[in-house]
C-alpha positions as CSV (number, residue, x, y, z in Angstrom):
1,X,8.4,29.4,62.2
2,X,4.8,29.4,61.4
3,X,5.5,32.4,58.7
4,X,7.7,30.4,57.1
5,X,5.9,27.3,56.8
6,X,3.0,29.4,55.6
7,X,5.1,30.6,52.7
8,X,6.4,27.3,51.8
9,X,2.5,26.2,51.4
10,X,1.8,29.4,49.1
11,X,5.1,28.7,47.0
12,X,4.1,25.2,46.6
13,X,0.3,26.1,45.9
14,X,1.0,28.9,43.2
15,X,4.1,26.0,41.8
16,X,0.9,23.4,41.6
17,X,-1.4,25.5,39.6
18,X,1.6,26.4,36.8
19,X,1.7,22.5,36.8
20,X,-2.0,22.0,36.5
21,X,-2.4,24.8,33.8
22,X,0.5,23.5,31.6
23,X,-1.2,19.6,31.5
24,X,-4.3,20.8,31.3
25,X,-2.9,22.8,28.5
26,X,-1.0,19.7,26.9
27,X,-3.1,16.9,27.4
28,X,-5.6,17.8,24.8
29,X,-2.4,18.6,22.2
30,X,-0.9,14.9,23.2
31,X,-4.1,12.9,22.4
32,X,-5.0,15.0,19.4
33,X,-1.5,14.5,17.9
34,X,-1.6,10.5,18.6
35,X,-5.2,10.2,17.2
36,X,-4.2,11.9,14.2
37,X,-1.3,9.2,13.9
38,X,-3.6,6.6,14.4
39,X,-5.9,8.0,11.6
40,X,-3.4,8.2,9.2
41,X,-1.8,4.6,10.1
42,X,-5.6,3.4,9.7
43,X,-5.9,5.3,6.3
44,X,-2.2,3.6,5.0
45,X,-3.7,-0.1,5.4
46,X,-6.7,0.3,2.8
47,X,-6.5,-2.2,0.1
48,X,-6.1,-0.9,-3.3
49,X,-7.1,-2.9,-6.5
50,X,-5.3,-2.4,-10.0
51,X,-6.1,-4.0,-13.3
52,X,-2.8,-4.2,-15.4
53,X,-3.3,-5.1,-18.9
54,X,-0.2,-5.8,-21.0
55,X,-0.7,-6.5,-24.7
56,X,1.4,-8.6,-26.7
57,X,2.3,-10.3,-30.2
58,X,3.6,-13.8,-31.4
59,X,2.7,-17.3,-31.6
60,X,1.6,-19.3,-28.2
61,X,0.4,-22.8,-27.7
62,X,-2.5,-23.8,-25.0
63,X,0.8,-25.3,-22.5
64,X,2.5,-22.1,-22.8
65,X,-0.9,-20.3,-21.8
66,X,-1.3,-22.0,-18.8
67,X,2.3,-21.7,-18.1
68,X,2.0,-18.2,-17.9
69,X,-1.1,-18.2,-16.3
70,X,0.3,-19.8,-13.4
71,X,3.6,-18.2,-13.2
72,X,1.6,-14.7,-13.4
73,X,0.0,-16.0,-10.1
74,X,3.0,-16.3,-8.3
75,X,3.7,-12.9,-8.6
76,X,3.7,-10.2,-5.5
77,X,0.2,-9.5,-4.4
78,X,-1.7,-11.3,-7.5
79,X,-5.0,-12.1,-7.1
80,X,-6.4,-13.1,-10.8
81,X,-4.8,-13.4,-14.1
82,X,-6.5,-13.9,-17.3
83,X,-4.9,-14.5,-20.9
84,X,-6.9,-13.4,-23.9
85,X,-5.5,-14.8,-27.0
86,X,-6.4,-14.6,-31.1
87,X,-4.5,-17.4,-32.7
88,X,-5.8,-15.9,-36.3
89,X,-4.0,-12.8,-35.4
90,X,-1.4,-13.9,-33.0
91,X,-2.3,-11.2,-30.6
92,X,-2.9,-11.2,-27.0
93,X,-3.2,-10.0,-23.6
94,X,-2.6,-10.6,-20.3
95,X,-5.1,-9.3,-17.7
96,X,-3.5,-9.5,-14.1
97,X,-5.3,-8.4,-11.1
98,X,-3.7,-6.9,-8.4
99,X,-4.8,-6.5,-4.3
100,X,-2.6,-4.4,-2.0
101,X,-1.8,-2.1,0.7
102,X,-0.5,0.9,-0.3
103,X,3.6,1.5,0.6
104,X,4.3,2.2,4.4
105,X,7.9,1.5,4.6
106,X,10.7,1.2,2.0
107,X,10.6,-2.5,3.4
108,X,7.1,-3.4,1.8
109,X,7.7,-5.3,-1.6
110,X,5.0,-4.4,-3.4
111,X,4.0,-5.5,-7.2
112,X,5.9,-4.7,-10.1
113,X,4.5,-4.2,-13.8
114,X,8.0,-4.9,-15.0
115,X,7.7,-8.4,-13.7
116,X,5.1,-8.9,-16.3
117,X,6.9,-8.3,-19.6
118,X,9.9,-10.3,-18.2
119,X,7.4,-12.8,-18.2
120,X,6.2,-12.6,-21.5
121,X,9.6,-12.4,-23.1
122,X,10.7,-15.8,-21.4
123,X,7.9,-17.7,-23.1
124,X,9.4,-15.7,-26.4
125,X,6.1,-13.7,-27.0
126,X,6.5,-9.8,-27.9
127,X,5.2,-7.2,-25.2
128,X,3.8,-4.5,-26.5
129,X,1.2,-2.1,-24.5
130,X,0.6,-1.6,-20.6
131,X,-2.2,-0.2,-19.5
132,X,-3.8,0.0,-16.1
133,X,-6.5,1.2,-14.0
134,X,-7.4,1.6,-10.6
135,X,-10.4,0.4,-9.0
136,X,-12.0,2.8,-6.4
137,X,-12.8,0.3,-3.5
């Protein structure tokens, strides 16, 4: 009887240190992999800055100007809009900063450039370039 219990202890023992060398093996793999998720989460939430500017031709008045001024505001993720306008030349452009996160789901609505020329031609004014650049932060 006491044979048998003795080999139940060693089969138990030697079972234990399999268990203990496949954690110990695992554990390290497991928090490495989740801090690398966390990382990468961390790295998606960094606010990126873009200037758009979006030339355009035709005649506008000072009301129409601030019209568009404020409507540009309203836009996704606007933070400052600026119109530049030569009423000798009837040219323009529309300066619209832009603050956000970068895409982390096909749920984010994000800013859309397009947005801005619809704008434009609903106050009957002619868009013409868009240019942009990207603001290291």
């Amino acid at each position: 009887m006491i044979k048998i219990l003795y080999l139940c202890y060693t089969y138990l023992k030697i079972k234990s240190m399999k268990l203990i060398r496949i954690l110990a093996f695992l554990i390290p793999i497991l928090c490495f992999t989740n801090f690398h998720s966390y990382a990468q989460t961390t790295n998606n939430q960094e606010v990126k800055t873009t200037i758009y500017y979006y030339s355009f031709s035709g005649e506008l008045s000072s009301s129409t100007l601030s019209e568009i001024e404020t409507e540009a505001k309203q836009l996704t993720n606007v933070d400052e809009v600026k119109v530049k306008y030569k009423e000798e030349n009837k040219l323009g452009q529309l300066i619209v900063i832009v603050k956000e996160k970068s895409r982390s789901s096909e749920g984010d609505v994000l800013f859309q450039p397009t947005d801005l020329k619809k704008l434009l031609s609903k106050n009957n004014l002619s868009p013409n370039e868009l240019n942009l650049e990207i603001l290291k932060n």
